[in-house]
C-alpha positions in Angstrom: 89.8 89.3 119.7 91.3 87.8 116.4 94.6 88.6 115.8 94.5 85.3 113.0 94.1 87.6 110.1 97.4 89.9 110.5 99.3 87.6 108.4 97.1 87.4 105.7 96.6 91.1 105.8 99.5 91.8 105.6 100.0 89.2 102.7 97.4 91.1 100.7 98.9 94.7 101.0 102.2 93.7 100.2 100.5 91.7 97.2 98.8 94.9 96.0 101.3 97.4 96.6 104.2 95.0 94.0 101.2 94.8 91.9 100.7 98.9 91.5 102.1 99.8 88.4 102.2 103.4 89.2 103.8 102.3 92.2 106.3 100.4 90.9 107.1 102.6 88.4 107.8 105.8 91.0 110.1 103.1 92.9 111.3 101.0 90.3 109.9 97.8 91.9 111.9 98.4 95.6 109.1 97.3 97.9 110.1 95.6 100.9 108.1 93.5 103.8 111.5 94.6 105.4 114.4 96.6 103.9 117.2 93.9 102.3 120.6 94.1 104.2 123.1 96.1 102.5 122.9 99.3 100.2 119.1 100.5 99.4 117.7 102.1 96.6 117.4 106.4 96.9 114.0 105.8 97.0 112.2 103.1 98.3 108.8 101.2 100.2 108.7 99.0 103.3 105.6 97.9 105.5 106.1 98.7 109.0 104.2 98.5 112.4 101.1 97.4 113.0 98.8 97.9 116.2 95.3 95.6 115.9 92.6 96.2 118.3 89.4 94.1 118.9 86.7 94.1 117.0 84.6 90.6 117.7 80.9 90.7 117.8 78.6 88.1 118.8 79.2 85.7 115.6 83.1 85.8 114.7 86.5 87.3 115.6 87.3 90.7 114.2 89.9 93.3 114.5 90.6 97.1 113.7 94.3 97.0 111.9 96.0 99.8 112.4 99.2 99.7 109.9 102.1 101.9 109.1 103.7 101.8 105.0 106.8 104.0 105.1 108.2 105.9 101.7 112.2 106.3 102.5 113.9 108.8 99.8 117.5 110.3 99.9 116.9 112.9 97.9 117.3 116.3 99.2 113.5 117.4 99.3 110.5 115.3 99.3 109.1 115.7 96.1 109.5 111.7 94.9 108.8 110.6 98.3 105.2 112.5 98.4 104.5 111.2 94.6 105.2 107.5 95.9 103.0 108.1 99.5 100.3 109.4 96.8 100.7 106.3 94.7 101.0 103.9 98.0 97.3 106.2 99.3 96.1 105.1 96.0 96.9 101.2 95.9 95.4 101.2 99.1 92.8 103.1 100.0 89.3 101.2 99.3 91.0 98.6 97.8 89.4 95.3 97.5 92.1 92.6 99.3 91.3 89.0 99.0 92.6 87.4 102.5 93.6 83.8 102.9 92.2 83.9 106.4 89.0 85.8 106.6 87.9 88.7 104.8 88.4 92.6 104.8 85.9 95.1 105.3 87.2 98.5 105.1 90.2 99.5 104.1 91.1 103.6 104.7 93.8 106.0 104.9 94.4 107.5 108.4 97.0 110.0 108.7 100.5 110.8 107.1 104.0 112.1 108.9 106.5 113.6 106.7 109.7 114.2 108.4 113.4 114.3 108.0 115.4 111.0 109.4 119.1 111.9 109.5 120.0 112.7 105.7 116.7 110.4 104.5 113.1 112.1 103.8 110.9 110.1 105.5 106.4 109.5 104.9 105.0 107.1 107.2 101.5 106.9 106.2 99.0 104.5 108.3 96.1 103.1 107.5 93.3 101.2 109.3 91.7 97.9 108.5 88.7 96.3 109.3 89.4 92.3 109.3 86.5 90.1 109.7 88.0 86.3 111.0 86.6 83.4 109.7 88.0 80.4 112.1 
């Protein structure tokens, strides 16, 4: 197993996610590796767990990454928070990541969980990830 290309993974989704201009403009540039201390924006985007499962073959060190980007909103419904999970399913889905370790395969959309967390609206929407290590 190679778990050396989760940080540059992760590296490259955060990278294209602050680089989405749909995105950004639904959030109004509040995406987090991890929430900031203090008060939050009504609407906002933060990476969140990660399970990786081997994937070597008989040449290298590979891994299926199986991520989680959550859209947090405090409005009443979940109208914006479904527009920015769209936008996130957008950035992401096929996209083309350059890695600073390794290299990525295949990029897809998994599954999505809408639900209500104490007065926020909450999308979780995970993904999985092919990595391919290089070392």
């Amino acid at each position: 197993m190679s778990y050396g290309g989760s940080a540059a993974l992760q590296a490259a989704v955060y990278g294209q996610l602050i680089g989405d201009a749909e995105l950004s403009a639904l959030v109004g540039g509040a995406i987090y590796d991890a929430p900031p201390a203090g008060a939050l924006p009504s609407l906002y985007v933060t990476l969140g767990p990660e399970d990786v499962r081997d994937r070597s073959d008989g040449t290298s060190g590979g891994a299926w990454h199986r991520f989680t980007v959550s859209v947090v909103s405090d409005a009443a419904g979940f109208a914006a928070a479904k527009q920015a999970a769209a936008a996130v399913g957008d950035a992401l889905t096929d996209a083309e990541l350059s890695l600073d370790r390794g290299y990525l395969v295949a990029l897809n959309f998994y599954r999505a969980r809408a639900r209500r967390d104490g007065s926020l609206r909450r999308i979780d929407l995970t993904f999985r990830a092919r990595v391919q290590d290089t070392v």
